[in-house]
Structure formats: structure tokens, C-alpha cells
C-alpha positions as CSV (number, residue, x, y, z in Angstrom):
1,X,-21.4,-19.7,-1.6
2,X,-21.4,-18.0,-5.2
3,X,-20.9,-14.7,-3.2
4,X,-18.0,-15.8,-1.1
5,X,-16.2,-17.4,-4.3
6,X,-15.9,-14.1,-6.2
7,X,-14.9,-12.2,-3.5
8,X,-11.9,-14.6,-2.6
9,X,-11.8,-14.1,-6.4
10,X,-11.5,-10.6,-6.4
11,X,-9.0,-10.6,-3.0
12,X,-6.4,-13.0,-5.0
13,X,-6.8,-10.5,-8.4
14,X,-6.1,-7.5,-6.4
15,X,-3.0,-9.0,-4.1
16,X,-1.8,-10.2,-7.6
17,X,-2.1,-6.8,-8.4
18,X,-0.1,-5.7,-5.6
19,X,2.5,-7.7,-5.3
20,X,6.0,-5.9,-7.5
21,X,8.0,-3.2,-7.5
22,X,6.5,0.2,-8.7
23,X,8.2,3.6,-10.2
24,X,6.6,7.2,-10.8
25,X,9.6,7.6,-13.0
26,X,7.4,9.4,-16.0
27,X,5.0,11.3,-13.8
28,X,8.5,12.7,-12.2
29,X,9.9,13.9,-15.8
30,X,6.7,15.5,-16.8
31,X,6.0,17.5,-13.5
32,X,9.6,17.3,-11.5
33,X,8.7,20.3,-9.2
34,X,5.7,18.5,-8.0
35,X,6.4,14.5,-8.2
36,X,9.6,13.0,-6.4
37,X,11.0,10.1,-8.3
38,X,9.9,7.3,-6.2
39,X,10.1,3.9,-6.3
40,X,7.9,1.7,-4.1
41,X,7.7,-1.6,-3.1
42,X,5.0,-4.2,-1.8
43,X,6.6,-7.9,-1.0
44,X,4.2,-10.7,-0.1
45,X,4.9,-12.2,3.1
46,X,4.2,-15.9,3.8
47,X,1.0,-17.3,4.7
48,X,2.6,-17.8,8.5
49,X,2.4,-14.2,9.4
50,X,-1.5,-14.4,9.2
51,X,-2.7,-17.5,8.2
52,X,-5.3,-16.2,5.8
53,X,-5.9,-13.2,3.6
54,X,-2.5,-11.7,1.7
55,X,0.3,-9.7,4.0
56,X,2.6,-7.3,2.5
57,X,5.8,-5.2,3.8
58,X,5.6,-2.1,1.9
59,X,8.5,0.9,1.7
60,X,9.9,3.6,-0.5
61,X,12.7,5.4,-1.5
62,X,13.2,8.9,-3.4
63,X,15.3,7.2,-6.3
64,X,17.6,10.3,-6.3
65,X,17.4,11.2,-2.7
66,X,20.4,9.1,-1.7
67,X,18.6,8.5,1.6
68,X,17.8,4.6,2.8
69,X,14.3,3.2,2.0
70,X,12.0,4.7,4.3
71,X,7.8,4.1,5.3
72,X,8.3,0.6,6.7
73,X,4.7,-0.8,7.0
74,X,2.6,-3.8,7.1
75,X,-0.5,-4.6,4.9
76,X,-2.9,-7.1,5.2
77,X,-5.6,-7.7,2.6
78,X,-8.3,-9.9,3.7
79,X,-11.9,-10.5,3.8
80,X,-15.0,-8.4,5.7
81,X,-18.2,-8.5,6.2
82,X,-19.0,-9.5,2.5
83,X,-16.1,-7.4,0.8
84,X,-12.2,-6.5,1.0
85,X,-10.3,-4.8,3.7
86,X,-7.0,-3.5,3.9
87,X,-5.7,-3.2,7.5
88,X,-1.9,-1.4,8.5
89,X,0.2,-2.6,11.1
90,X,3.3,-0.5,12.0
91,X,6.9,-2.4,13.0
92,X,8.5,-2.1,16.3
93,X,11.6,-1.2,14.9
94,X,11.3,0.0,11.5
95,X,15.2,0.8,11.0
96,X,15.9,-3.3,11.4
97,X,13.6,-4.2,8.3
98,X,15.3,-1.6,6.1
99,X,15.7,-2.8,2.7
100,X,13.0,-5.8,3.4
101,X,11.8,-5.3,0.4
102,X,14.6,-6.0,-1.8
103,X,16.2,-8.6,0.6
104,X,13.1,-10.9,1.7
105,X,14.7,-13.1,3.2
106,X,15.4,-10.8,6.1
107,X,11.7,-10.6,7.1
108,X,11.7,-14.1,7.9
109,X,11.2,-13.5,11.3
110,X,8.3,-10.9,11.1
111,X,5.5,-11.9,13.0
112,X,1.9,-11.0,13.7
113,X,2.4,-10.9,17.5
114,X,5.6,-8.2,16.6
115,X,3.4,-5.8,14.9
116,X,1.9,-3.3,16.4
117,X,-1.8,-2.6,15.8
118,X,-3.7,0.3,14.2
119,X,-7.1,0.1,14.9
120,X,-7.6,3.6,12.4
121,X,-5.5,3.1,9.7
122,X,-8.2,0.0,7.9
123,X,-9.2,0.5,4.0
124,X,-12.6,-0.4,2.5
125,X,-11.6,-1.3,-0.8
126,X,-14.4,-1.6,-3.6
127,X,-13.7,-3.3,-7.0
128,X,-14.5,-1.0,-10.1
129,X,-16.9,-1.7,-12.9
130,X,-14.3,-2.7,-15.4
131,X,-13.6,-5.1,-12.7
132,X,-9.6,-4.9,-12.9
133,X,-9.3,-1.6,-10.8
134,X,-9.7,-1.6,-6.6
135,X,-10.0,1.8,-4.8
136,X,-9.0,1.7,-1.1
137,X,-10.2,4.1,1.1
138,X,-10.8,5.0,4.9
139,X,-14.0,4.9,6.1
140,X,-16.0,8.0,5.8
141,X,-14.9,10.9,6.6
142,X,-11.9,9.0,9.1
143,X,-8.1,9.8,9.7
144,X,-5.1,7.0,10.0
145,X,-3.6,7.6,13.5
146,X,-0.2,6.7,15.3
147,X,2.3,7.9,17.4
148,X,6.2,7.0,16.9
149,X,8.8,8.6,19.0
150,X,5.8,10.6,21.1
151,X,4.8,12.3,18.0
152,X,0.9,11.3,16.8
153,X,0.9,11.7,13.3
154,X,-3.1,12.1,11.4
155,X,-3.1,11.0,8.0
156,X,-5.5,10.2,4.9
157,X,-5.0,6.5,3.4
158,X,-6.0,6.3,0.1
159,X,-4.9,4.3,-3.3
160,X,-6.0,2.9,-6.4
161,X,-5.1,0.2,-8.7
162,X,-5.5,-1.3,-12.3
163,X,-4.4,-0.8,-16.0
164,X,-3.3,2.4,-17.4
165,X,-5.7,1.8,-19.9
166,X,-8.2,-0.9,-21.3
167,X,-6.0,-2.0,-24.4
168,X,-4.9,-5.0,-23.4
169,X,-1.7,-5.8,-21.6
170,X,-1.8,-2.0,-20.4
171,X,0.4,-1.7,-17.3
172,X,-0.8,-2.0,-14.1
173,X,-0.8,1.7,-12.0
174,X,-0.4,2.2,-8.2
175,X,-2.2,5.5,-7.9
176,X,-1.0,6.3,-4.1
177,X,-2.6,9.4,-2.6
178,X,-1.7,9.3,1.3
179,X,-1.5,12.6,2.6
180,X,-0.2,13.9,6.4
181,X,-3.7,16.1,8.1
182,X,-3.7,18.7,10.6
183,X,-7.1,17.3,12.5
184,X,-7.7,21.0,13.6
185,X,-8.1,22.6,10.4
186,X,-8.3,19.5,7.6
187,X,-5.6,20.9,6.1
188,X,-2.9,18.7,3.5
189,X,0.7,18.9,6.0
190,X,2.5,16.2,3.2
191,X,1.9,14.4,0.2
192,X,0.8,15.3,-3.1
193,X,-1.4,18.1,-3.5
194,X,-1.2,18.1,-7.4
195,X,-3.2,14.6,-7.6
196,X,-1.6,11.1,-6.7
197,X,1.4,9.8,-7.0
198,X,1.2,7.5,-10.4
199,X,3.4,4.0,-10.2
200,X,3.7,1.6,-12.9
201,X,4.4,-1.7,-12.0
202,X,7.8,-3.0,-13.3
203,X,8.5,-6.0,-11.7
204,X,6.0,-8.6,-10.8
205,X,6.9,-10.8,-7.1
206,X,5.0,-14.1,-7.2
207,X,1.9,-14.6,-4.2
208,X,2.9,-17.2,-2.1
209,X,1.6,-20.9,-2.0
């Protein structure tokens, strides 16, 4: 019982986490010919879309891009087999969710039946020893995989959040390292190949009830 107590502990810490608005705006200054500005955004869903756990509808833009949001996807953050698991679903129609994130009230209608299931692209995520950071990875050696418009796409899932540093009240950072593989050689076809991408948290969206 003590067991499954700090784990649903440690599930509602890292949604917390999670849940706001993030921005690489710095990293983008300091290194602009490898780090687009980008802003990213994880908004909590209700509790109807799963029932348990923490669900998410997660996008991105390139702040000075001009282009819409883009990346639609769902997260779910739950509990397995004794520890934390991130599973992805994709949307049926991305383009109609567009701007989700800043306009919640037009996911209203998501549901779990909608999305579409991705039985690759799950996370193991571990808590850290300082016990405030999570790192989310694929299972050994795996690739996420999906195909939209006949095109199967093989990427590397992989992020990592907590404070900046230990001084208290230390930002929160979104350390987001997915990255696009070609299966045949292993080789990085997108993403950063300079380290992650490093987001600071700047707005904070409540979990719900």
C-alpha cells in the first residue's frame, strides 16, 4: 500500500510538472543556428478522456516561424507495473484541434475511442534521486512508429523534467529530445543533434479535479 501511495505520489508531482506552457527562448539566443525558438504546450485534459491517470494534448510552434501550431498529440501519464508510463496516442484529424492548446475549450469533444493507438511510442519514466526530476524514455533500444498520410515515420521519444537548479524556486525545464530515425542505418533525420531542446516553464495550467 505504502508503495502504491508514493507512486500515485510521484505520478501527480510529475503531471504537475507537466502541465504549462514552455519556451526555449534563451537556449535560442545563445545558440540561434542550432535551437529554433519554440514554444510548447502541454494542456490537461479532463478526467473523462481516461478515467484515471493524467491526459495531455501537447503541440508547438516556431515562435518566429509564422506557421500554425503544429505536432498535435495525445499523452497519457499513468501507472505500470509498479512505476510511471507515458503512452502517445495520435488524432484523426490533427488540423481540427489546431490551437487546442491555447483554446481548451475546443477539445471538449476529444475522446479516447477518437484517438488512434500507438502501441510503440510508450515511455518508461523513472523519478531522479533529487526526486523532483522524471526522465522518460522508450524501452530499450526501441523506436516510436506511425504512419500519416502513407508515410511511416521512426522516431526516438525522449524528455526530461525538473528545476534548472536546486536553489529553491528554480524554474522547472522541459528538456525535449525527440528525434526523427532512419531504422536502416540509426541515423538522426530531425531534431536536435546539439543536445535537447531546453524549455522553461512560464505558465503554470491547473490539473483537473
Amino acid at each position: 500500500m505504502q508503495a502504491t501511495t508514493m507512486i500515485e505520489a510521484q505520478l501527480h508531482q510529475l503531471a504537475t510538472a507537466l502541465a504549462g506552457e514552455f519556451d526555449n527562448r534563451a537556449q535560442s539566443l545563445t545558440d540561434p543556428a542550432w535551437y529554433l525558438h519554440l514554444r510548447l504546450w502541454l494542456r490537461p485534459l479532463p478526467r473523462i478522456v481516461f478515467g484515471e491517470g493524467y491526459g495531455f494534448f501537447i503541440e508547438q510552434i516556431g515562435v518566429t516561424s509564422g506557421k500554425p501550431p503544429y505536432r498535435q498529440r495525445i499523452l497519457h501519464l499513468t501507472t505500470r507495473e509498479g512505476g510511471i508510463w507515458g503512452q502517445y496516442y495520435a488524432l484523426p484529424d490533427p488540423i481540427a484541434y489546431q490551437g487546442g492548446a491555447t483554446q481548451p475549450d475546443r477539445l471538449a469533444s476529444l475522446s479516447r475511442e477518437a484517438l488512434i493507438d500507438l502501441p510503440t511510442c510508450g515511455l518508461a519514466i523513472e523519478p531522479q534521486p533529487d526526486g523532483q526530476t522524471y526522465s522518460a524514455r522508450l524501452p530499450g533500444d526501441s523506436l516510436c512508429t506511425f504512419t500519416a498520410n502513407s508515410v511511416t515515420s521512426y522516431v526516438r521519444l525522449a524528455f526530461d523534467i525538473g528545476p534548472e537548479s536546486p536553489a529553491p524556486g528554480s524554474p522547472l525545464v522541459f528538456q525535449m529530445n525527440d528525434r526523427g530515425v532512419d531504422p536502416e542505418t540509426g541515423k538522426t533525420t530531425w531534431g536536435p543533434t546539439m543536445g535537447p531542446f531546453r524549455l522553461l516553464k512560464q505558465t503554470a495550467f491547473a490539473l483537473p479535479e
